[in-house]
C-alpha positions as CSV (number, residue, x, y, z in Angstrom):
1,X,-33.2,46.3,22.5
2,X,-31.1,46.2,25.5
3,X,-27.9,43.7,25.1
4,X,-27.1,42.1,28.4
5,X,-23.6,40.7,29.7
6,X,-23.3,36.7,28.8
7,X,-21.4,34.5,31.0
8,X,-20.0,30.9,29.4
9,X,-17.9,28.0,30.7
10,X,-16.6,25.1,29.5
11,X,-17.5,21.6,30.6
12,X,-15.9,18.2,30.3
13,X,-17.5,15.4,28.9
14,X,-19.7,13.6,31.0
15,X,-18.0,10.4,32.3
16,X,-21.1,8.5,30.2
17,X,-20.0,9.5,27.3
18,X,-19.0,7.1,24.6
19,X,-15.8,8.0,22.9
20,X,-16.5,7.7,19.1
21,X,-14.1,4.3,18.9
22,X,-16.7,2.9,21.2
23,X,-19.6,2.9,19.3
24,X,-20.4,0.1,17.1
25,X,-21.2,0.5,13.2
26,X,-23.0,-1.5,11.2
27,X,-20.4,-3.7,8.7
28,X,-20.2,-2.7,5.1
29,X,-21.9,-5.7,2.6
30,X,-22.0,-5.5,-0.7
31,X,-21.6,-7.4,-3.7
32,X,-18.4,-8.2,-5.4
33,X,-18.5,-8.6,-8.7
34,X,-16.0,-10.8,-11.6
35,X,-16.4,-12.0,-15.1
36,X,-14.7,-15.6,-16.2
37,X,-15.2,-16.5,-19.9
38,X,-17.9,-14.0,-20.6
39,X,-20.4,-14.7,-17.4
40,X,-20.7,-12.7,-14.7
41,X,-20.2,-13.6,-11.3
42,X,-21.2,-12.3,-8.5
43,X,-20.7,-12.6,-4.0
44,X,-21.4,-10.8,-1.2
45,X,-18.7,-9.5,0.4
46,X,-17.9,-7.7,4.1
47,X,-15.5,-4.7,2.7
48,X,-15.5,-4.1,6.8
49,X,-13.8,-7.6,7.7
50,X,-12.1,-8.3,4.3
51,X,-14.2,-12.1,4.1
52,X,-16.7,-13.5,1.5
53,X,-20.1,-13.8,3.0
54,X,-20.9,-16.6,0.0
55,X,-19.6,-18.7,-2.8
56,X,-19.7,-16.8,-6.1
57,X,-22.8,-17.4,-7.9
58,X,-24.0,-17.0,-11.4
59,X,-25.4,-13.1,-11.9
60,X,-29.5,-14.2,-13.1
C-alpha cells in the first residue's frame, strides 16, 4: 500500500444556500390538557405560536 500526498481546500458556502433561520419548520400542536371539578379537559394548542387552536372540550 502506497500512501499518496492529499491536497484539501476550504470552500464557502454556495450563495444558494439557505441559512438555517431560513428554513421553515413545521409548528408544534399538541393537546393541552386541565381538570375543573373532577373532568378532564382538553385543547389543542400551537406551543410554536403560544395560541389555542380550539375551545376546550370534554376528554371522551
Amino acid at each position: 500500500m502506497i500512501a499518496a500526498p492529499l491536497s484539501v481546500a476550504a470552500m464557502s458556502p454556495a450563495p444558494y444556500a439557505l441559512e438555517l433561520s431560513d428554513v421553515e419548520r413545521k409548528p408544534d400542536i399538541d393537546w393541552q390538557y386541565k381538570v375543573i371539578d373532577g373532568v378532564l379537559y382538553r385543547r389543542l394548542y400551537n406551543y410554536s405560536t403560544k395560541t389555542p387552536l380550539t375551545d376546550w372540550e370534554i376528554v371522551p
